[in-house]
N, CA, C and O atoms as a GROMACS GRO file, in nm:
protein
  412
    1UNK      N    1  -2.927   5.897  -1.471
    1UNK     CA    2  -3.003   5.776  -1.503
    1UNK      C    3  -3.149   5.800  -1.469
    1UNK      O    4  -3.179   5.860  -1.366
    2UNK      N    5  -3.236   5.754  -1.551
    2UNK     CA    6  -3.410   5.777  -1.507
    2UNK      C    7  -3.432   5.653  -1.391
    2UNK      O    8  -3.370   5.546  -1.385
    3UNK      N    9  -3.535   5.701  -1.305
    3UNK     CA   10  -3.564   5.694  -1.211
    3UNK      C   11  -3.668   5.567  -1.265
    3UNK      O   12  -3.674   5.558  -1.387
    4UNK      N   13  -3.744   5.475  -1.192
    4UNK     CA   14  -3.837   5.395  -1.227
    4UNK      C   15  -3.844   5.280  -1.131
    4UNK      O   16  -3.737   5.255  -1.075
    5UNK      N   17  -3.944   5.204  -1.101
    5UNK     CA   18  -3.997   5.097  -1.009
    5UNK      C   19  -3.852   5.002  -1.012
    5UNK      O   20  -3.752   5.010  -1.084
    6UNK      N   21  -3.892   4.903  -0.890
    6UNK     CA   22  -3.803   4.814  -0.889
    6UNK      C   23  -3.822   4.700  -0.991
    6UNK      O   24  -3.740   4.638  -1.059
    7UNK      N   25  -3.963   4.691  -0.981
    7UNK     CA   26  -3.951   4.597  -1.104
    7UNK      C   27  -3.898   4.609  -1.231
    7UNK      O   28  -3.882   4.505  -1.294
    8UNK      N   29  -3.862   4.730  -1.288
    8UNK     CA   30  -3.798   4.794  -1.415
    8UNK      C   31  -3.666   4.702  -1.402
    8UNK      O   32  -3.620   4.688  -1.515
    9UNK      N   33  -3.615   4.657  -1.338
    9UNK     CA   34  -3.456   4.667  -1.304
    9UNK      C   35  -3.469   4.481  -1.260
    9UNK      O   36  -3.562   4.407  -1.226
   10UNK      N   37  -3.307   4.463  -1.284
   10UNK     CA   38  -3.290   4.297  -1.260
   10UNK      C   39  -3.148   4.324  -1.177
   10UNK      O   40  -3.090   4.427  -1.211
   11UNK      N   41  -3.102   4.267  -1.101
   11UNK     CA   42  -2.953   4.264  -1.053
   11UNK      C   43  -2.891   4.186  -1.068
   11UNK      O   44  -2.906   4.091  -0.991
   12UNK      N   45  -2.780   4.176  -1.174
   12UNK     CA   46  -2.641   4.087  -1.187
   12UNK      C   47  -2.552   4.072  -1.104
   12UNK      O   48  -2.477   4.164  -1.071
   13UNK      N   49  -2.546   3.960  -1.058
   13UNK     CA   50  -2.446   3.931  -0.932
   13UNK      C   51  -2.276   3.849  -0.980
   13UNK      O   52  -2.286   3.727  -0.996
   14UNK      N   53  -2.218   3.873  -0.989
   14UNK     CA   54  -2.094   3.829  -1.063
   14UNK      C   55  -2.040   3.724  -0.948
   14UNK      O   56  -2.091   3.714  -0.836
   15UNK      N   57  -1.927   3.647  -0.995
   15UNK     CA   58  -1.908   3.538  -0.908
   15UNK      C   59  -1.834   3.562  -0.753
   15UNK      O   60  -1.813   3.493  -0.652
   16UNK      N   61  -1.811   3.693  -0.796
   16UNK     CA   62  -1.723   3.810  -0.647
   16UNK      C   63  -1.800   3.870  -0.624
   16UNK      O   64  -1.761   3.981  -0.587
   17UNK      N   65  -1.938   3.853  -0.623
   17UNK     CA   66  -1.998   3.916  -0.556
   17UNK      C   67  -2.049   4.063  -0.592
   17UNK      O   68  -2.099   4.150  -0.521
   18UNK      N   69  -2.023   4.063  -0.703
   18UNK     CA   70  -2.032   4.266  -0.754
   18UNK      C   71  -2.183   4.218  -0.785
   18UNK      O   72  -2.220   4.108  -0.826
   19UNK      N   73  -2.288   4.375  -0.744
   19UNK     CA   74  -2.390   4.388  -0.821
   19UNK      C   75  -2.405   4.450  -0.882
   19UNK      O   76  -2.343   4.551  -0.850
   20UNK      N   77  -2.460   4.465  -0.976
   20UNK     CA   78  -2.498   4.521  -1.135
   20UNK      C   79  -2.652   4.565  -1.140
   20UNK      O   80  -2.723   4.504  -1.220
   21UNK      N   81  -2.706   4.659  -1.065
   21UNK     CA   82  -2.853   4.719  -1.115
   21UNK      C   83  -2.862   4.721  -1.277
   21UNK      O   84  -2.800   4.816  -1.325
   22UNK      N   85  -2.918   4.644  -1.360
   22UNK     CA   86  -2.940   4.695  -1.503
   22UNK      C   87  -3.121   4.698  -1.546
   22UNK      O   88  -3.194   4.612  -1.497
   23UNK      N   89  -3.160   4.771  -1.610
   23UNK     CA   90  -3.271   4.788  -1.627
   23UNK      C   91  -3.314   4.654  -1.750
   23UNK      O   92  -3.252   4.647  -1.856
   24UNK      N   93  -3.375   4.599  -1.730
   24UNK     CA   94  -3.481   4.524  -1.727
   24UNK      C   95  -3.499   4.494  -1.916
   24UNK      O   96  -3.509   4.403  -1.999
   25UNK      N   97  -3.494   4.645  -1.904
   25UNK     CA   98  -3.561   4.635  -2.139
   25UNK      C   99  -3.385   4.604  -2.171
   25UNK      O  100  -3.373   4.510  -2.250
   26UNK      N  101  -3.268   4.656  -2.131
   26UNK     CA  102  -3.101   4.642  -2.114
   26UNK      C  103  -3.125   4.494  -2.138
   26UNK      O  104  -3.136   4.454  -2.254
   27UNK      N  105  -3.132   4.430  -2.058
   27UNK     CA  106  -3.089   4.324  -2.020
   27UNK      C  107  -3.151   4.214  -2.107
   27UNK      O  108  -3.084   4.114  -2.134
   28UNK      N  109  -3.247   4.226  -2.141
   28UNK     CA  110  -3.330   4.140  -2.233
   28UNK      C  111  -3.280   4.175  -2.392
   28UNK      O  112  -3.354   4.152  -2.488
   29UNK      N  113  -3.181   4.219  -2.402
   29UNK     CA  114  -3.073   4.198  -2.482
   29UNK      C  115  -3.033   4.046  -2.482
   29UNK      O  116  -3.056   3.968  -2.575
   30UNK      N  117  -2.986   4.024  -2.391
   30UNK     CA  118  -2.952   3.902  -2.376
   30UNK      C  119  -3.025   3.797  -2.363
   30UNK      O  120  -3.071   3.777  -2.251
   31UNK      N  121  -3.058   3.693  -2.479
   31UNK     CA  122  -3.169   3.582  -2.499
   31UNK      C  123  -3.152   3.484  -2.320
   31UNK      O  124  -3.240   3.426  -2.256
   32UNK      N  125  -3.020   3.500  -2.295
   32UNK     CA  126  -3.026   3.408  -2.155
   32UNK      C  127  -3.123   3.482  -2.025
   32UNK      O  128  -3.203   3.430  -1.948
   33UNK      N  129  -3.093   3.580  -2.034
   33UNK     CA  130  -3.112   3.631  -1.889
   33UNK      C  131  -3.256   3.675  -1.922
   33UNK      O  132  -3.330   3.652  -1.826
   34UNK      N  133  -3.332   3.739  -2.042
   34UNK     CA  134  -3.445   3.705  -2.068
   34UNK      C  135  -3.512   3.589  -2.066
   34UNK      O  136  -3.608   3.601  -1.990
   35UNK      N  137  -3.507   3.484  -2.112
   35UNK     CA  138  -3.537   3.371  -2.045
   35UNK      C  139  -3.588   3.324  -1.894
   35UNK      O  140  -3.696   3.274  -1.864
   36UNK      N  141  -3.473   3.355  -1.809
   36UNK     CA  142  -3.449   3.381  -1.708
   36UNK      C  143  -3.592   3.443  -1.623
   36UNK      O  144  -3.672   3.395  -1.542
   37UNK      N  145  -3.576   3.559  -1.681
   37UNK     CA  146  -3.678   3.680  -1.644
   37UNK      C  147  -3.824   3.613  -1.700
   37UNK      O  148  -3.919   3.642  -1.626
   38UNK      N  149  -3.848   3.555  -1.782
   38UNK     CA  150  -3.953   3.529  -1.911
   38UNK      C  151  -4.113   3.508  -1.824
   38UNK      O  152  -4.224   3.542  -1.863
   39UNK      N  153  -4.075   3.439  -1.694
   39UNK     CA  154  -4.242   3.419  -1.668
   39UNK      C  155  -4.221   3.338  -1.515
   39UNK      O  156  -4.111   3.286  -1.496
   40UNK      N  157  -4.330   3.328  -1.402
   40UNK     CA  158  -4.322   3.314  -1.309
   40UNK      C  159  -4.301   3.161  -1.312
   40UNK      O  160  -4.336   3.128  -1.425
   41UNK      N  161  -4.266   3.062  -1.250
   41UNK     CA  162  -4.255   2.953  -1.218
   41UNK      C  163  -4.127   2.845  -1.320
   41UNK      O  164  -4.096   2.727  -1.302
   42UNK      N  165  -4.063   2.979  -1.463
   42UNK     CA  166  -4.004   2.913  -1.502
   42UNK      C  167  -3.843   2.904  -1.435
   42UNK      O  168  -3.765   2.820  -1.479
   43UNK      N  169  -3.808   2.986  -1.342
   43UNK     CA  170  -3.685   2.994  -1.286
   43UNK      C  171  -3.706   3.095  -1.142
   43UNK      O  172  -3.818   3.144  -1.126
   44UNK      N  173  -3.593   3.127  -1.035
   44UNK     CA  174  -3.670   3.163  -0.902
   44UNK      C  175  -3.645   3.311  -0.968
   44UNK      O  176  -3.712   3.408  -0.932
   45UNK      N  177  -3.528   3.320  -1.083
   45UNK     CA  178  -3.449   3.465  -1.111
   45UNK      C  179  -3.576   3.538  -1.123
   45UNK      O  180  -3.584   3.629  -1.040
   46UNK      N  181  -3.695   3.525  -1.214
   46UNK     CA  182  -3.797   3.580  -1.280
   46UNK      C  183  -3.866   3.611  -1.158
   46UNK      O  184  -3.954   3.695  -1.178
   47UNK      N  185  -3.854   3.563  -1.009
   47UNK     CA  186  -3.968   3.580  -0.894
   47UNK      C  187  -3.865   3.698  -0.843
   47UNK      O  188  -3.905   3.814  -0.849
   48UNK      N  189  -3.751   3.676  -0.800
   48UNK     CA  190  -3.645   3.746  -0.694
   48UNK      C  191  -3.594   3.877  -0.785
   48UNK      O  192  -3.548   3.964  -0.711
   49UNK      N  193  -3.593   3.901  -0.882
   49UNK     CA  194  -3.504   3.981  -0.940
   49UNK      C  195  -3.395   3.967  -0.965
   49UNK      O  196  -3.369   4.066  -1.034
   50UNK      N  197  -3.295   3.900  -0.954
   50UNK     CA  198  -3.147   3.869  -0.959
   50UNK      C  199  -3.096   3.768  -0.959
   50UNK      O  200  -3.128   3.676  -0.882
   51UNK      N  201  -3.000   3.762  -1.050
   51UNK     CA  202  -2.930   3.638  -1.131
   51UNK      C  203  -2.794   3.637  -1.096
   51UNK      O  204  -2.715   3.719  -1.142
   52UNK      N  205  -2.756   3.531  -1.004
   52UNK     CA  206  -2.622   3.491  -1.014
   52UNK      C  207  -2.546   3.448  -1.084
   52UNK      O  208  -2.595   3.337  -1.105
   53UNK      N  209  -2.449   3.453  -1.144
   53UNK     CA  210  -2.355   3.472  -1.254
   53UNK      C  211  -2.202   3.366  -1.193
   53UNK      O  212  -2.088   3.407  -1.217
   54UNK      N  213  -2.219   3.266  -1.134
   54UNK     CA  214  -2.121   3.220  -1.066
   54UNK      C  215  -1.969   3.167  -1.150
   54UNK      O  216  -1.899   3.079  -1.101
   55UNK      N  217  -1.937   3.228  -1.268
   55UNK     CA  218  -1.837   3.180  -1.388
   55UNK      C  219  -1.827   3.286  -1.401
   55UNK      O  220  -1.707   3.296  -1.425
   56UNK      N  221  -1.892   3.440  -1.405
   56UNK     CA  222  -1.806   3.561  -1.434
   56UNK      C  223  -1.799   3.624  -1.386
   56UNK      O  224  -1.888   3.670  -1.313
   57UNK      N  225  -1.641   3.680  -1.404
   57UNK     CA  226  -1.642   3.766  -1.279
   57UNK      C  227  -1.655   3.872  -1.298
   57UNK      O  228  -1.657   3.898  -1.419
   58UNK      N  229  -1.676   4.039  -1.172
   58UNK     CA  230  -1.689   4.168  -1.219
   58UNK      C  231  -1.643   4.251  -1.334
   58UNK      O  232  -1.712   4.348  -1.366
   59UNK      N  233  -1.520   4.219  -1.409
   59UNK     CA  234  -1.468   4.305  -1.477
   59UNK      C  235  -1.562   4.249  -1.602
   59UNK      O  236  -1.609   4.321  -1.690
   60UNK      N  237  -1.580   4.107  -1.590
   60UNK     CA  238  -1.637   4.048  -1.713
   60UNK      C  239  -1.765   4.140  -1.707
   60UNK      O  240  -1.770   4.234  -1.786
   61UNK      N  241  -1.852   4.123  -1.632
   61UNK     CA  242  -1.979   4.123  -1.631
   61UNK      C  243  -2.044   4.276  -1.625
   61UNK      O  244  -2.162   4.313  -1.626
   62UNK      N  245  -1.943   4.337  -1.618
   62UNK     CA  246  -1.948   4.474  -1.595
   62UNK      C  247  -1.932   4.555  -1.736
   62UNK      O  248  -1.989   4.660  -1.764
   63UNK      N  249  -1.866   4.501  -1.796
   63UNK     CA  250  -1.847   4.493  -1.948
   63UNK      C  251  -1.993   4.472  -1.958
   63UNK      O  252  -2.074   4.558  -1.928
   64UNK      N  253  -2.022   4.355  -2.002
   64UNK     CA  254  -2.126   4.288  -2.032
   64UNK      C  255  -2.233   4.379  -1.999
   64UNK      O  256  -2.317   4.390  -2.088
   65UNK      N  257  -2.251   4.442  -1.905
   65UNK     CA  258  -2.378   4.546  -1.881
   65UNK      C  259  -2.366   4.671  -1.967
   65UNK      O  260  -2.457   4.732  -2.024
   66UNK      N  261  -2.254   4.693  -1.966
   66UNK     CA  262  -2.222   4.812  -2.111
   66UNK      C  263  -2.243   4.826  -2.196
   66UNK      O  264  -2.283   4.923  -2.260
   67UNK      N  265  -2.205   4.669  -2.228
   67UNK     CA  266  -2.274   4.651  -2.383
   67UNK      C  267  -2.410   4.595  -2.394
   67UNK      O  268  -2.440   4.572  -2.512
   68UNK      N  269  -2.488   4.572  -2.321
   68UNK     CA  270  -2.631   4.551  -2.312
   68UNK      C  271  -2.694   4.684  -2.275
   68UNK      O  272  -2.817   4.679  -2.287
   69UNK      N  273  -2.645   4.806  -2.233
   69UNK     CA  274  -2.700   4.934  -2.286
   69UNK      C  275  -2.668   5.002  -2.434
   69UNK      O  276  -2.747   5.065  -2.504
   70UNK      N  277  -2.545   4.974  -2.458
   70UNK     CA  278  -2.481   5.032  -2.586
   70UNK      C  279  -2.576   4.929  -2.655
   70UNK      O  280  -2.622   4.995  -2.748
   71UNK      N  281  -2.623   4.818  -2.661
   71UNK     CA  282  -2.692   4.750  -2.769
   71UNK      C  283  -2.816   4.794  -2.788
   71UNK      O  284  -2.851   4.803  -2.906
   72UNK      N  285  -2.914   4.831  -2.683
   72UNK     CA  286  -3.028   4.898  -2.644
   72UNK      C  287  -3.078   4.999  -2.727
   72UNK      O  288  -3.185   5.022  -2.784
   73UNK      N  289  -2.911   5.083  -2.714
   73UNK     CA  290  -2.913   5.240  -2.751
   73UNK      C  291  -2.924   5.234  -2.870
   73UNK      O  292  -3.017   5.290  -2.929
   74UNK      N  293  -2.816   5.154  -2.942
   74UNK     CA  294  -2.818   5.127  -3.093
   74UNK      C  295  -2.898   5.044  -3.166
   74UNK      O  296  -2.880   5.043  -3.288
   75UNK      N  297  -2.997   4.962  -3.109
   75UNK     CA  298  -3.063   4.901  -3.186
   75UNK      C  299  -3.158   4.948  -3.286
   75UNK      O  300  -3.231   4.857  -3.325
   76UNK      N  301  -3.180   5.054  -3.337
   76UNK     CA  302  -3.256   5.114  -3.436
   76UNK      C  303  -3.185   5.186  -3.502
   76UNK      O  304  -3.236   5.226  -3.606
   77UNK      N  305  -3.090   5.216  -3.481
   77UNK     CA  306  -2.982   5.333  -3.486
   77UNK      C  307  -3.008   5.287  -3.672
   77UNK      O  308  -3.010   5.176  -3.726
   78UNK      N  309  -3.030   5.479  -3.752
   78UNK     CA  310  -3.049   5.422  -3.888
   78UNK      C  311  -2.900   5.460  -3.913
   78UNK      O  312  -2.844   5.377  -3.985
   79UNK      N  313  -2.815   5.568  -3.870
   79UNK     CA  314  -2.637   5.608  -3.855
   79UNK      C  315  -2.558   5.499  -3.831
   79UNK      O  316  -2.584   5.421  -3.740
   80UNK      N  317  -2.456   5.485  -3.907
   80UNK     CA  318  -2.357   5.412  -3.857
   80UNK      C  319  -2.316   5.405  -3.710
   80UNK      O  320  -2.282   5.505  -3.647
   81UNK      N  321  -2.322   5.248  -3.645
   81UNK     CA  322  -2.276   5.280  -3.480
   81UNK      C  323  -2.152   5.253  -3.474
   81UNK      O  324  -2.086   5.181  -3.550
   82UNK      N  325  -2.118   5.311  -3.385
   82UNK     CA  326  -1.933   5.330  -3.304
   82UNK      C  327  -1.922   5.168  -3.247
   82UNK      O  328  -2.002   5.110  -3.174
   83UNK      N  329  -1.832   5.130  -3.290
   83UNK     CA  330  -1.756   5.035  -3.226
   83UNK      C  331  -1.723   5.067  -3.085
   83UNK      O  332  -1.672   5.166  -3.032
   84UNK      N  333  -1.772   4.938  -3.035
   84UNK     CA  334  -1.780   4.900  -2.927
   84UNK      C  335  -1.602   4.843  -2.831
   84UNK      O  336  -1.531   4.742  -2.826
   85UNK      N  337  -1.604   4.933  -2.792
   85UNK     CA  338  -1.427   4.886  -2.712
   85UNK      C  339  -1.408   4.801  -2.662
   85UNK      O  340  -1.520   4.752  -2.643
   86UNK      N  341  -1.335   4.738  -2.621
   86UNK     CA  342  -1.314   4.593  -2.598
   86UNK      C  343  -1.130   4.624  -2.581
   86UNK      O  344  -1.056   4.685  -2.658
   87UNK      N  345  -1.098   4.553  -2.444
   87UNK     CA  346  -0.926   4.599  -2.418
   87UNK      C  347  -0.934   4.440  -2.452
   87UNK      O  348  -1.020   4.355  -2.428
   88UNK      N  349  -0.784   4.436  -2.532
   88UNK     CA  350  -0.752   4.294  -2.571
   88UNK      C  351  -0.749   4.188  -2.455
   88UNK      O  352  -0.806   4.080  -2.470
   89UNK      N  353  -0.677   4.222  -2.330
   89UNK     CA  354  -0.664   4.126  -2.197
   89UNK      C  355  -0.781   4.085  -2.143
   89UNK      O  356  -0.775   4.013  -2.044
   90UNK      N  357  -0.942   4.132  -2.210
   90UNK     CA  358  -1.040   4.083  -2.174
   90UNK      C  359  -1.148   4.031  -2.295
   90UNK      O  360  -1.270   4.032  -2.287
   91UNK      N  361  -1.076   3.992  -2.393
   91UNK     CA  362  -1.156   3.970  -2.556
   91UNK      C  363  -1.212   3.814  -2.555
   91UNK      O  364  -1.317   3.784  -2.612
   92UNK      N  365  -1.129   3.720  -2.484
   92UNK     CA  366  -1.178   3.572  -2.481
   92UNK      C  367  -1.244   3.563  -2.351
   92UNK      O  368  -1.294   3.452  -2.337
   93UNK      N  369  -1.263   3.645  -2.246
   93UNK     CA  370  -1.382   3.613  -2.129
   93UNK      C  371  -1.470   3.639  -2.177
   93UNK      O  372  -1.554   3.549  -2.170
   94UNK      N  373  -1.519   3.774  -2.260
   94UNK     CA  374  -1.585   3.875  -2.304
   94UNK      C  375  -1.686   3.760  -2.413
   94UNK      O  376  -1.807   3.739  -2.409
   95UNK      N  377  -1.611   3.720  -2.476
   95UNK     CA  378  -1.619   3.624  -2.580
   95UNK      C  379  -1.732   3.516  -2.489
   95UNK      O  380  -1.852   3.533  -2.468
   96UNK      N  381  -1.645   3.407  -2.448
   96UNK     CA  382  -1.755   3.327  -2.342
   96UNK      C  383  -1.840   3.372  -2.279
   96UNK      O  384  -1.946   3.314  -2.301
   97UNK      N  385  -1.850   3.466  -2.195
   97UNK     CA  386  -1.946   3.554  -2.192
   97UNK      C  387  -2.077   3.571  -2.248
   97UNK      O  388  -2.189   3.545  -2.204
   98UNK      N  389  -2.033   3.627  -2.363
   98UNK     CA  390  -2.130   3.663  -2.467
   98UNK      C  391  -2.195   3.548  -2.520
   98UNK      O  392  -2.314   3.566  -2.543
   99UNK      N  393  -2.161   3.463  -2.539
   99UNK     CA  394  -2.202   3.349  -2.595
   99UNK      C  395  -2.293   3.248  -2.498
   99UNK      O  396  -2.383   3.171  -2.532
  100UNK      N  397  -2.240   3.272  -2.372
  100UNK     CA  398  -2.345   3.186  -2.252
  100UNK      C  399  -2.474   3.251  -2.250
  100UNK      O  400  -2.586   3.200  -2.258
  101UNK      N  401  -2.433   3.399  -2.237
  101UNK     CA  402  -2.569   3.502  -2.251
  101UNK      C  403  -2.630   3.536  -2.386
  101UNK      O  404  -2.707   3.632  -2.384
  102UNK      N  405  -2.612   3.480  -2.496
  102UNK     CA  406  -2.692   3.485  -2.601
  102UNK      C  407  -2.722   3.657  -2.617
  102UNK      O  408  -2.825   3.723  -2.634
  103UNK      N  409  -2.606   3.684  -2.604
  103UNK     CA  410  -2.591   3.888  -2.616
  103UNK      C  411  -2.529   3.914  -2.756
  103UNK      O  412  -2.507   4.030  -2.793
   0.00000   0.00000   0.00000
């Protein structure tokens, strides 16, 4: 993984407590947590670095950081991109999920 300031980076905190270092351009994938991040005085997340996530839990959210690099990676992509895995026993968290975070 490349090396870079702390400010590069945001930390996802899941409702158990897992943290999630994700870099910063990753994460702003997601219209929520950009928001979030968007400017000083509009939320404390954008001052502190890190966003508590108190509705999902690690396996969810851990996902969720995967695919906010895999989206990153592929967003210009002019090649056909690979489908993205997804185990069925986690397709409707994954789902809500995605949809709270505007990913």
């Amino acid at each position: 993984m490349a090396t870079g300031k702390a400010e590069d980076f945001v930390t996802l905190v899941s409702s158990d407590e897992h943290e999630f270092v994700v870099s910063k351009a990753c994460a702003h994938a997601s219209g929520t947590i950009k928001a979030m991040l968007a400017g000083p005085g509009e939320f404390d997340e954008s001052e502190t670095g890190e966003i508590g996530f108190r509705e999902i839990k690690s396996d969810i959210l851990e996902r969720v950081c995967i695919y906010l690099y895999y989206k990153k990676r592929f967003e210009s992509a002019s090649s056909e991109i690979p489908e993205f895995p997804i185990s069925k026993d986690m397709v409707l968290e994954l789902l809500m999920a995605a949809n709270f975070l505007d990913a």
